[in-house]
C-alpha positions in Angstrom: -58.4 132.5 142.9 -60.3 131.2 140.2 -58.9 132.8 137.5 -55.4 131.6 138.7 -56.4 128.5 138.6 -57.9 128.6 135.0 -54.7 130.3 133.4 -53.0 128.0 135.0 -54.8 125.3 133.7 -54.9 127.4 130.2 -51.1 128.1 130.4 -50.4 123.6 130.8 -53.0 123.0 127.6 -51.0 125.6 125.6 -48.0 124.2 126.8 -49.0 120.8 126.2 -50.0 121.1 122.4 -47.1 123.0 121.4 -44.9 120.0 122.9 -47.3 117.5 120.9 -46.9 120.2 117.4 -43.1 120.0 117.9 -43.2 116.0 118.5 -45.6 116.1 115.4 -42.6 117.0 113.3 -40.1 115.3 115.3 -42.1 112.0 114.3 -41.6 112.7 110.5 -38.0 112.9 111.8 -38.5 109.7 112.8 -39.9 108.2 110.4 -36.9 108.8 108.1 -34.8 106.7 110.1 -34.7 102.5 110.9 -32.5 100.3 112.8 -30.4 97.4 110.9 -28.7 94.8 112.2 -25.3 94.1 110.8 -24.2 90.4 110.3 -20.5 91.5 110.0 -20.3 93.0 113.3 -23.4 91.8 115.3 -24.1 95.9 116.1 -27.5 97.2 115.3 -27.7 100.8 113.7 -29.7 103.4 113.0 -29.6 104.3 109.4 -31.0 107.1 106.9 -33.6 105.4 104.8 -33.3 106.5 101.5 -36.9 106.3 100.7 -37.5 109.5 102.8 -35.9 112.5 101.4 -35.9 116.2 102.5 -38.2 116.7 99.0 -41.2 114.8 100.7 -40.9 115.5 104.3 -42.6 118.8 104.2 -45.3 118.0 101.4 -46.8 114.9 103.5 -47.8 117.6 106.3 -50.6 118.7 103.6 -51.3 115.7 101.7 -55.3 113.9 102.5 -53.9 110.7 101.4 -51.4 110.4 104.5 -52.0 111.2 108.0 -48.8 112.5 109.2 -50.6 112.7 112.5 -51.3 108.8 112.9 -48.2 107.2 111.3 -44.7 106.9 112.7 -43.9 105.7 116.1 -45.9 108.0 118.3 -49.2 108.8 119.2 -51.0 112.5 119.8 -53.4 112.9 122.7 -56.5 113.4 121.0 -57.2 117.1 121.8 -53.3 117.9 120.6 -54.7 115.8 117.2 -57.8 117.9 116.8 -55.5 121.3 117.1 -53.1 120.5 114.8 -55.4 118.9 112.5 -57.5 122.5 112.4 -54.2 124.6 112.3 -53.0 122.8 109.6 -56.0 123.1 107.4 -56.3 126.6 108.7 -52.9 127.1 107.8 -52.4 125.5 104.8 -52.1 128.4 101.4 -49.7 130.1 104.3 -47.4 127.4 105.4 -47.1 126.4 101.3 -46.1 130.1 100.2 -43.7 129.7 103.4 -42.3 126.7 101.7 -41.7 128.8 98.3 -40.5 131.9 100.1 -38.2 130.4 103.1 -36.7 128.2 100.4 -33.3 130.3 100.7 -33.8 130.2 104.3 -34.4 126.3 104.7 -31.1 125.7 102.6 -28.9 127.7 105.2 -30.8 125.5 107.8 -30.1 122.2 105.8 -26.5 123.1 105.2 -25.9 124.0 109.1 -28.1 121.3 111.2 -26.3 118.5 109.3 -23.1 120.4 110.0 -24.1 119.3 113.6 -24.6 116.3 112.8 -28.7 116.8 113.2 -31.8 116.0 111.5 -32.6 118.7 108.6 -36.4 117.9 109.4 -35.2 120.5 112.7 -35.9 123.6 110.3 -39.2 123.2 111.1 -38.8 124.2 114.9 -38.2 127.3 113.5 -41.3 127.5 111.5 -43.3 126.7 114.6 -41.6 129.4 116.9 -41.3 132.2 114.6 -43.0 131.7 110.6 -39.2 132.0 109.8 -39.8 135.7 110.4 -36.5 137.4 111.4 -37.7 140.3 113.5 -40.3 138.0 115.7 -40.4 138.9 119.2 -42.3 137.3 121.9 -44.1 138.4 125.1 -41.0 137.2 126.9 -37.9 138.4 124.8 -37.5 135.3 122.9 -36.4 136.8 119.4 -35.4 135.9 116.0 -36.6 132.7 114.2 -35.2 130.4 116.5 -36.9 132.0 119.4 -34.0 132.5 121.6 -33.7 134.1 124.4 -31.2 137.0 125.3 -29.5 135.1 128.1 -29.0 132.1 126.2 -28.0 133.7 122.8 -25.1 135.7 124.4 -24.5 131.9 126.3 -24.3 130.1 122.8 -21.7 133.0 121.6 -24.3 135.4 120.1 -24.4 139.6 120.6 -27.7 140.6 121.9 -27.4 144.4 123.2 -29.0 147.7 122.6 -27.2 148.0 119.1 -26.5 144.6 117.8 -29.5 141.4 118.4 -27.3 138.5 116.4 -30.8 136.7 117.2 -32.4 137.8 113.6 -29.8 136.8 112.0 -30.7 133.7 110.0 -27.0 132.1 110.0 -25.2 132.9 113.1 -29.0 132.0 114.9 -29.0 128.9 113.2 -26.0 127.7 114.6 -26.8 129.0 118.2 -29.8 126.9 118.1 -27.8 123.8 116.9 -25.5 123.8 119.2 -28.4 124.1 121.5 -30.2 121.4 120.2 -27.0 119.4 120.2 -26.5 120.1 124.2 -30.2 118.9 124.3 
């Protein structure tokens, strides 16, 4: 009975910081937005600032002078801070050879999630779920870089069967997750 309660408990803490690693991102998202008001029209909008562009969004994740983790409009529980701070630092030679390597693979993200009208910053869910690696599989059957899982590929228009798992591929998964993330 114990140890149901501790993976259970274990299970909500995993849960919890990747939730607060996603939002991590999604605050650099953010952050590249602000609200005007217009004079003309009284209407207030939200507005790409053009002091944040695509080229620094991903560099301020690894730069000591900024603290991605503590600017922006939200705020990490503590522990969530601590685990993203270590995997980040932990992480860091391997998430900036992803950045040379997954270059291709970020421009076919780019090019699709503004298709749908979304942030481009949303590439990075997939570097979170998968290291952009096409064959990833998890425990569950989530596959491909987006993570997706068989019922909800084939629900989003993608093949997943025995032959064909449209999953790892980078451009037809790309814009199954969109239009997920759109629904969302």
């Amino acid at each position: 009975m114990k140890s149901v309660t501790f993976l259970t408990k274990l299970r909500r803490l995993i849960k919890s910081l990747a939730v607060s690693i996603v939002f991590l991102f999604l605050g650099v998202i953010g952050s590249s937005f602000s609200t005007v008001f217009s004079e003309n029209d009284g209407i207030k909008k939200t507005v790409r600032d053009s002091s944040f562009t695509d080229k620094n969004a991903f560099p301020t994740l690894f730069e000591t002078n900024n603290d991605p983790l503590t600017s922006g409009d939200f705020q990490l529980n503590v522990k969530a801070k601590k685990f993203v701070q270590s995997f980040i630092s932990q992480n860091a030679d391997r998430l900036n050879r992803m950045k040379v390597w997954g270059k291709p693979y970020f421009d076919i993200y780019d090019g699709i999630l503004a298709q749908y009208g979304l942030p481009v910053e949303l590439k990075y869910v997939s570097v979170i779920e998968s290291s952009l690696k096409q064959g990833a599989l998890s425990p569950v059957g989530a596959g491909g870089p987006w993570q997706i899982m068989p019922t909800q590929a084939r629900r989003l228009g993608l093949t997943v069967n025995k032959r064909v798992d449209e999953r790892r591929n980078y451009y037809k998964s790309t814009h199954a997750a969109a239009k997920f993330m759109k629904e969302l």
